[in-house]
Structures are given as C-alpha cells and as structure tokens.
C-alpha positions as CSV (number, residue, x, y, z in Angstrom):
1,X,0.0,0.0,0.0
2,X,1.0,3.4,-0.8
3,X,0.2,6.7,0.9
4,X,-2.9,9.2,-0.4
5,X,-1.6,11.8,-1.9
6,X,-3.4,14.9,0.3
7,X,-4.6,12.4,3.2
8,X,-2.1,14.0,5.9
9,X,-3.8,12.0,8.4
10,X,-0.9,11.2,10.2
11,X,0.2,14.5,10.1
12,X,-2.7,15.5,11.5
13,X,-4.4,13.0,13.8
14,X,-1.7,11.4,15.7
15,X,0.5,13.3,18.4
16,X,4.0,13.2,18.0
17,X,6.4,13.8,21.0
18,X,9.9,14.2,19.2
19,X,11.3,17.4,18.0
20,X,9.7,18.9,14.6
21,X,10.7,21.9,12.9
22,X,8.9,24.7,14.2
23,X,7.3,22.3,17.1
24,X,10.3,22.1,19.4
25,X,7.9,19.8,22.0
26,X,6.4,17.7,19.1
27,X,2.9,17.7,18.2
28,X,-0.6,17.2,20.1
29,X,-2.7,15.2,18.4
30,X,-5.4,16.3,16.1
31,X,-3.3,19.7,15.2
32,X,-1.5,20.0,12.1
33,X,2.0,19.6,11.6
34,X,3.9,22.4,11.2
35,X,5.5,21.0,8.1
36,X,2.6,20.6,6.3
37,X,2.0,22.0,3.5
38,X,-1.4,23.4,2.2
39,X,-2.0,20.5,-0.3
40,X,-0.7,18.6,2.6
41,X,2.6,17.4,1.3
42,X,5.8,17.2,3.7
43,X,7.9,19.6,3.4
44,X,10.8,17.2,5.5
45,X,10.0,14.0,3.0
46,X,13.5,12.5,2.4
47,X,15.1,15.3,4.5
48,X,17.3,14.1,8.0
49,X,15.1,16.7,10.2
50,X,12.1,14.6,9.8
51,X,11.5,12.7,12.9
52,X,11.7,9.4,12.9
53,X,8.4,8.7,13.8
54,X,7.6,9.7,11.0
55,X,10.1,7.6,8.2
56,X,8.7,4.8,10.3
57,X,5.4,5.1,9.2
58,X,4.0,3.1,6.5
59,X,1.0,2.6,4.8
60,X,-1.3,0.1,6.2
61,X,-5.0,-1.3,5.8
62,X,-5.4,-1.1,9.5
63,X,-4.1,2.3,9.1
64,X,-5.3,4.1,6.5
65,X,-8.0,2.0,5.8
66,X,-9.9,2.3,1.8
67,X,-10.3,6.0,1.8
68,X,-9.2,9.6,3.7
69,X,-12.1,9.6,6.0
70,X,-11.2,5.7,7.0
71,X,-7.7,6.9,7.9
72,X,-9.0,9.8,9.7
73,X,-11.1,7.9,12.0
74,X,-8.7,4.6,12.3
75,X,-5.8,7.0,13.5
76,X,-7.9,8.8,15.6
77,X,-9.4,5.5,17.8
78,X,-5.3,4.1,17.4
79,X,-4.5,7.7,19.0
80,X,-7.4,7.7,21.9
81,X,-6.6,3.8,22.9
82,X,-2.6,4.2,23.4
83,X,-3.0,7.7,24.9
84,X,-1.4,7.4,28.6
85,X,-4.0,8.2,31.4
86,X,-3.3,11.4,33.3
87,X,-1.1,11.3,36.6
C-alpha cells in the first residue's frame, strides 16, 4: 500500500512527542503539523530533520484503511486507545 496523496492524516491526527521543525515539544494530536504544507505534502519527506516517527510510518490497511475519512477515524481511535492516562 502506498500513501494518499493529500490524506495527511498522520500529520494531523496522531500526536508526536519528538522534535519537529517549528514544534520544538512535538505535536498534540489532532493539530497539524507544522511542516505541512497546504495540499498537505511534507515539506521534510526524504530530508534528516524529519522525525523518525515519521520515516517509520507506513501505509497500512489497519491504518489508512480504503479511503481519507477511514484513515482519519482509524488514526484517531489508534490515538485515543494508546493515549497514557493522566497522573
């Protein structure tokens, strides 16, 4: 499976807790990624600043799912299972 070109979900959705360009404490979830670009393209792809959370992403069926809106709502119950409980 390859990525959507324009879904961004994972740019989006997920929280990311490493250092990003322009988000020196990462990313919260459901807020776009600094590096995003308006059509939603990376502007790190293939670039050593990228996290590596991010390289390490790939396309999946339990993902992404058949469409944007799948992906959207898969990420986002994968994102509200593993969040940690508040101390």
């Amino acid at each position: 499976m390859e990525c959507r070109i324009g879904c961004a979900a994972c740019c989006i959705v997920i929280s990311i807790t490493s250092p990003i360009p322009d988000m020196p404490y990462g990313k919260p979830a459901g807020i776009r990624c600094a590096q995003l670009t308006p059509d939603n393209a990376c502007r790190l792809f293939g670039k050593p600043e990228r996290p590596l959370v991010c390289g390490s992403l790939q396309p999946a069926e339990e993902m992404c799912g058949s469409c944007n809106e799948d992906a959207f709502r898969l990420l986002s119950d994968m994102e509200r299972v593993t969040k940690p409980e508040p101390r």
